[in-house]
C-alpha positions as CSV (number, residue, x, y, z in Angstrom):
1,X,-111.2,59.4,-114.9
2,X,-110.1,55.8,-115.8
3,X,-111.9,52.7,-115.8
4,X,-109.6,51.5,-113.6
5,X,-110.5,53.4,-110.6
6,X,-114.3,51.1,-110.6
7,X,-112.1,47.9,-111.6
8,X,-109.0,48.0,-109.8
9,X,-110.2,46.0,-106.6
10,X,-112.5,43.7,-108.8
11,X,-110.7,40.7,-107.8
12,X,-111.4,41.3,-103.8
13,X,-115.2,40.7,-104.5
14,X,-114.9,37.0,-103.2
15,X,-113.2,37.6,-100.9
16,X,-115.4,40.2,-99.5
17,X,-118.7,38.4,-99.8
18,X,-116.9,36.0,-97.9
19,X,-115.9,38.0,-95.2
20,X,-119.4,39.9,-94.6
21,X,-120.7,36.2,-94.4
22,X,-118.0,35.1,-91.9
23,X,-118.4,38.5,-90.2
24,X,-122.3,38.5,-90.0
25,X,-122.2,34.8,-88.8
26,X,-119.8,35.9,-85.9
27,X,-121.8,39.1,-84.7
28,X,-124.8,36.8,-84.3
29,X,-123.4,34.0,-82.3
30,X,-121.5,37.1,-80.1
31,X,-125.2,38.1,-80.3
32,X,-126.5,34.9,-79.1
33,X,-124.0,34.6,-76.3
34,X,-123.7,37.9,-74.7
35,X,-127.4,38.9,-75.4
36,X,-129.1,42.0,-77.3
37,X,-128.2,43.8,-74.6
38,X,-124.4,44.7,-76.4
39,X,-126.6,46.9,-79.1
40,X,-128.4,48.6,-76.7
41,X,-127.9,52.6,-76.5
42,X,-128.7,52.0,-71.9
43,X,-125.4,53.6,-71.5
44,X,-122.6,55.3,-72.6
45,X,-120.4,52.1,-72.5
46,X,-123.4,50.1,-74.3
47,X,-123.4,53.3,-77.0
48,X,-119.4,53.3,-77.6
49,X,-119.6,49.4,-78.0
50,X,-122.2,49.4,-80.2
51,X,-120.3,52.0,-82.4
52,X,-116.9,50.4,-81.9
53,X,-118.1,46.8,-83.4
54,X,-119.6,48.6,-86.5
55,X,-116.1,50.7,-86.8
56,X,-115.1,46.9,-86.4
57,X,-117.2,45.4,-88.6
58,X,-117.2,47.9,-91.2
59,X,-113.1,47.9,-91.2
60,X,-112.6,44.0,-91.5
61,X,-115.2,43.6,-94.2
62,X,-114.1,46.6,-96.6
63,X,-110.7,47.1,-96.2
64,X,-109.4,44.0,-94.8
65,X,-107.8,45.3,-92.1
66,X,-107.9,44.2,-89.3
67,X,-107.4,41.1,-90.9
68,X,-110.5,39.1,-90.8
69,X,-109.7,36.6,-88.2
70,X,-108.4,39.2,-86.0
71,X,-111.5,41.7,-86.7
72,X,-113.3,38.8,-85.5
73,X,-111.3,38.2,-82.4
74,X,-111.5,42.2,-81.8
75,X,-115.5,42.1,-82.1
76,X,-115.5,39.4,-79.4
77,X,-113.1,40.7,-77.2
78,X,-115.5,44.4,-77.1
79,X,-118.8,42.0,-76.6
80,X,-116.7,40.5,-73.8
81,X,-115.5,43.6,-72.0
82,X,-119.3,45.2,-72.4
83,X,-120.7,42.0,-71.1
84,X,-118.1,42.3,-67.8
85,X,-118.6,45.7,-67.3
86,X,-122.2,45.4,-67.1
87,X,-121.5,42.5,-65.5
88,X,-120.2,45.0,-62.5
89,X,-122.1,47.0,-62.8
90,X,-125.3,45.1,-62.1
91,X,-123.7,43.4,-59.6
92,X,-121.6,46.8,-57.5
93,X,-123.9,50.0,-57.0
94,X,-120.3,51.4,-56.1
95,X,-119.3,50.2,-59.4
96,X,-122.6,51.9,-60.9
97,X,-121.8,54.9,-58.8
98,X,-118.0,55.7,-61.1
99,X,-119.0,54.1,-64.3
100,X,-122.6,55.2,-65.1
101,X,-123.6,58.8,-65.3
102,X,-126.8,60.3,-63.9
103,X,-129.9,61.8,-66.0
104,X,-130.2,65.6,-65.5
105,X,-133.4,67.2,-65.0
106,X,-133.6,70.2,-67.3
107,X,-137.2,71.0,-67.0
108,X,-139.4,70.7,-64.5
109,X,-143.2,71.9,-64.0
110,X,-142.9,73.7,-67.4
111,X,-140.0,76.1,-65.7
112,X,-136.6,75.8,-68.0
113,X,-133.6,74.4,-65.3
114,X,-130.7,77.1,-66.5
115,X,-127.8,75.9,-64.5
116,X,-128.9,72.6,-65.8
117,X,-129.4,72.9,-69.4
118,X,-125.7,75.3,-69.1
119,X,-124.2,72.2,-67.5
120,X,-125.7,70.0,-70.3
121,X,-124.8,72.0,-73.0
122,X,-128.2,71.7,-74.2
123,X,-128.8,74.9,-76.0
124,X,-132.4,76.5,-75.9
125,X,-133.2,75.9,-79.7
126,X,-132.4,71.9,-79.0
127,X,-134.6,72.1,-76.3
128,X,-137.2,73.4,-78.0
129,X,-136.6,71.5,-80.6
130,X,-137.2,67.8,-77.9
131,X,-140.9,69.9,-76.7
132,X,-141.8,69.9,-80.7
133,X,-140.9,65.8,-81.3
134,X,-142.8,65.1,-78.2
135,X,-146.0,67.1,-79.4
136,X,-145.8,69.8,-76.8
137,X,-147.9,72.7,-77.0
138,X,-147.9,74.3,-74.5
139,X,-145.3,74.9,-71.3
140,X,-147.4,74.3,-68.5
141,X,-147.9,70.3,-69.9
142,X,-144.3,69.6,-69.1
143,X,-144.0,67.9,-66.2
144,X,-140.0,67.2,-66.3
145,X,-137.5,67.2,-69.2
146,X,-134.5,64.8,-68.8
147,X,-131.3,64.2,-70.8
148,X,-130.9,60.3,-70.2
149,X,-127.2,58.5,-69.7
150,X,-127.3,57.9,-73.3
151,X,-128.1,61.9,-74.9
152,X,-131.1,60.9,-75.7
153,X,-134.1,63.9,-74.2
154,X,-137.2,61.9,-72.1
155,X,-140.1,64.8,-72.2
156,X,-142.6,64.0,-69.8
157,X,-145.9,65.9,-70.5
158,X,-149.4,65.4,-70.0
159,X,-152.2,67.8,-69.7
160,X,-153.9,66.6,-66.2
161,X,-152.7,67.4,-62.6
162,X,-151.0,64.2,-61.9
163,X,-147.7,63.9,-60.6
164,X,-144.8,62.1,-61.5
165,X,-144.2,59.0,-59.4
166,X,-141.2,59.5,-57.7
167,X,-139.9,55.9,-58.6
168,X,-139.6,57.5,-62.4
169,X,-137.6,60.7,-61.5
170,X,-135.3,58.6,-58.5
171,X,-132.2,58.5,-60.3
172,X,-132.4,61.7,-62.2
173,X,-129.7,64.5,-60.3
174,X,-132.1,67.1,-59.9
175,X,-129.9,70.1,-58.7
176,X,-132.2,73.1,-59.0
177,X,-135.5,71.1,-59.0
């Protein structure tokens, strides 16, 4: 291997450390405008967003391309069209209705949801695998399992007889419940 391959793109140091300054400065102010909201994982179109502007970010400050003005213009144009489509979607429940997908219950009074976790494609070692992580010993605790909008697995569990409030489980599609 030559020396060259660790030297050959010396000279774009500069111009790098400028770039991640100039970059970092922007993704705050888009910060500061369109709230912290834009890095949340709420939804699926908060997740792709947030993963798009580090794609973003990471291609206009390492490879120069997009160029850095127009990486710039790119990250603000995806904080723009997350802030409008949360936008409408705060403001339509018909627009929440087509653009936001529903939780699904996958367990529910410690009974496994098959059709569910099939139509999830959850398989049963991931699922066992959410109990663990959430400190479950025992079936019976579980009160309801849910795969949220944004993959993530909600285990709700507790050991007493209290019920889940029906506010908590209200958007969750419940099919075999």
């Amino acid at each position: 291997m030559k020396l060259d391959y660790f030297t050959k793109d010396i000279g774009m140091v500069p111009e790098i450390i400028i770039g991640t300054i100039v970059v970092y400065i922007a993704v705050i102010i888009f910060t500061r405008i369109f709230g912290l909201k834009s890095f949340s994982k709420m939804t699926g179109f908060d997740f792709v967003n947030t993963v798009a502007i580090g794609n973003l970010i990471g291609m206009t400050i390492a490879t120069s391309n997009p160029k850095l003005l127009l990486g710039i213009l790119l990250i603000g144009l995806l904080y723009l069209a997350n802030y409008l489509v949360s936008l409408l979607r705060f403001r339509s429940k018909t627009a929440r209705k087509h653009l936001d997908n529903s939780p699904v219950l996958i367990m529910r009074d410690g009974q496994i949801l098959y059709d569910n976790l099939n139509k999830v494609e959850i398989t049963e070692n991931e699922l066992r695998g959410k109990l663990r992580e959430a400190n479950v010993i025992r079936l019976n605790e579980v009160k309801a399992v849910i795969l949220e909008t944004t993959g993530d697995v909600s285990v709700l569990h507790g050991d007493d007889d209290k019920e889940i409030e029906d506010y908590i489980l209200e958007d969750v599609e419940k099919r075999n419940a």
